[in-house]
N, C-alpha and C positions, 0 to 999 in steps of 0.2 A: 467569760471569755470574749465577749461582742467590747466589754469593756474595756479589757485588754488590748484588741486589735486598734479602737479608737486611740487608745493613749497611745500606744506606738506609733499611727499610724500619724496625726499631731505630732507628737516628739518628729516622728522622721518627716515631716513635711516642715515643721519650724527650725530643724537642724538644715533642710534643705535651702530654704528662704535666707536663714541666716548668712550660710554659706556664698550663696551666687547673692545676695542684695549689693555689695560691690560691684560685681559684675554689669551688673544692669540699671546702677547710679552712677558709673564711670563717665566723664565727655567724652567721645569720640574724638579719640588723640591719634589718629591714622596719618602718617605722614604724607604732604601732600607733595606729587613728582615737581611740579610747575615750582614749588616754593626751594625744594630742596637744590642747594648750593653745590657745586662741585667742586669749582676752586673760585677763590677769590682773588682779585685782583693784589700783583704787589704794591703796583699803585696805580693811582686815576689822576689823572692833568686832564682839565679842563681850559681850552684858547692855547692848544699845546704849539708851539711853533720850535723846531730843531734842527740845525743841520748838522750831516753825518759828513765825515774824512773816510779815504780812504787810507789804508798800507802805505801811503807814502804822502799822507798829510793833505791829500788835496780834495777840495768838497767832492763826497760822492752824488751825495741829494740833500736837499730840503724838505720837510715837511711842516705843514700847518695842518692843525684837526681840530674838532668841535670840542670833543671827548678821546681821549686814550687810555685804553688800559693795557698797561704790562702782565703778564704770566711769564713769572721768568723761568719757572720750573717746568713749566707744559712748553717754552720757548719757543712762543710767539706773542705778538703785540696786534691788538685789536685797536682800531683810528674809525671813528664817526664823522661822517661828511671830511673827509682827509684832501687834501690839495700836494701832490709830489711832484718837486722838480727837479730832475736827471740831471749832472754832466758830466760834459765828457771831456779833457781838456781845457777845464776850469772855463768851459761855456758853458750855458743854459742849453740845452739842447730839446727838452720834453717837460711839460706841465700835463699831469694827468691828473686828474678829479673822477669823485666816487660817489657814491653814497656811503658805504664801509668798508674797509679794506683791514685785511691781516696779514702782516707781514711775519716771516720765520726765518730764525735764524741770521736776521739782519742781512738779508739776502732775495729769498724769493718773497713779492710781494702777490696776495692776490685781490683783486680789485673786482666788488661786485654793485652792483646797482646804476643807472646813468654814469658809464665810463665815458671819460671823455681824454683819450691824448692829442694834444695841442703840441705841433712843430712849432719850436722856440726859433728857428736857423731860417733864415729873411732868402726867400726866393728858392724856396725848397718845393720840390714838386708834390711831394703831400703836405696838406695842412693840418686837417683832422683826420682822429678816428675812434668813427664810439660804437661803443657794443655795452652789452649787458654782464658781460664778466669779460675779465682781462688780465695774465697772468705774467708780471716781469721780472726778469732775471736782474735788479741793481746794478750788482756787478759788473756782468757779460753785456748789458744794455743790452737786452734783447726783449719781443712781447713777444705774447699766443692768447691764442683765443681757440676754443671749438664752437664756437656763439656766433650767429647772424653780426658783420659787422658793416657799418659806413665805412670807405673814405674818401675822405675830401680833397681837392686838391684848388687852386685859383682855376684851372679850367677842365676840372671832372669832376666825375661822383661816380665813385666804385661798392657797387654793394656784393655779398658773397656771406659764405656760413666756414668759420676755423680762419685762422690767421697765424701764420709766424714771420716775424717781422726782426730785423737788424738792426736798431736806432741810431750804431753809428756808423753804420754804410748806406744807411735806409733805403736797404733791401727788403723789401716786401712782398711774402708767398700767400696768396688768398688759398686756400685748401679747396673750397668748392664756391668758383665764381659762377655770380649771378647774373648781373648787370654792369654795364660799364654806360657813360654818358660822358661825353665831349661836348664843352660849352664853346661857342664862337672865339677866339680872341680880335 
């Protein structure tokens, strides 16, 4: 009977080995989160430079970008170091620069990394205004921001935290002002 136990006992440990040897010769095929794709782009333009019409044929903006990619089914467009320029009445009115910026719906864009919007309109009482995120309405020519922002003007400097701004009345609401400074003329 001792012999018996051994031979089974072989049988069931060589039935066992047999078994799990796969198992434990496998590669570690674990999907990795950082590698896996979610969507891919419809397409990538690289030196992308486009101008957009509006409803009634007249430039709404221009863009130039390092890198763009379109999602046209998640509908939105991602722009690497992207450069937009506003108008309003087939003037130049706003040049705004980023580091990234994602626009949706060919409408709202959002602007993160060294924002910078540059008044295009000669003897405008603001010049600049940059913050760290900055979110505009195409369209409506409107900004906002809930982000610490500068602005510039030829003879201030306004600093404050939230902005909503009116690009074509350029009215401008600071949310929580901080500082104001008046230079000599």
């Amino acid at each position: 009977m001792n012999i018996a136990r051994i031979v089974l006992s072989v049988l069931f440990i060589g039935c066992m080995v047999w078994l799990w040897y796969p198992y434990f010769t496998q590669v570690n095929t674990v999907a990795k989160a950082d590698s896996e794709v979610i969507a891919k782009p419809d397409y990538t333009a690289i030196e992308l430079k486009q101008t957009a019409f509006d409803e009634n044929g007249e430039i709404s903006h221009k863009v130039t970008a390092v890198k763009t990619e379109l999602y046209e089914q998640l509908g939105f467009t991602l722009f690497e170091k992207p450069t937009f320029i506003l108008y309003d009445d087939r003037q130049k009115t706003w040049r705004i620069n980023a580091d990234e910026a994602t626009l949706y719906d060919e409408r709202q864009l959002i602007l993160e990394g060294n924002v910078t919007a540059q008044n295009l309109i000669d003897g405008a009482m603001i010049d600049k205004i940059t913050a760290d995120n900055i979110q505009v309405d195409i369209m409506l020519l409107t900004m906002r921001s809930e982000q610490p922002v500068i602005i510039t003007g030829p003879n201030l400097k306004i600093t404050g935290k939230g902005l909503e701004a009116n690009l074509t009345t350029e009215v401008i609401k600071l949310i929580n002002h901080t500082r104001t400074l008046y230079y000599d003329q």
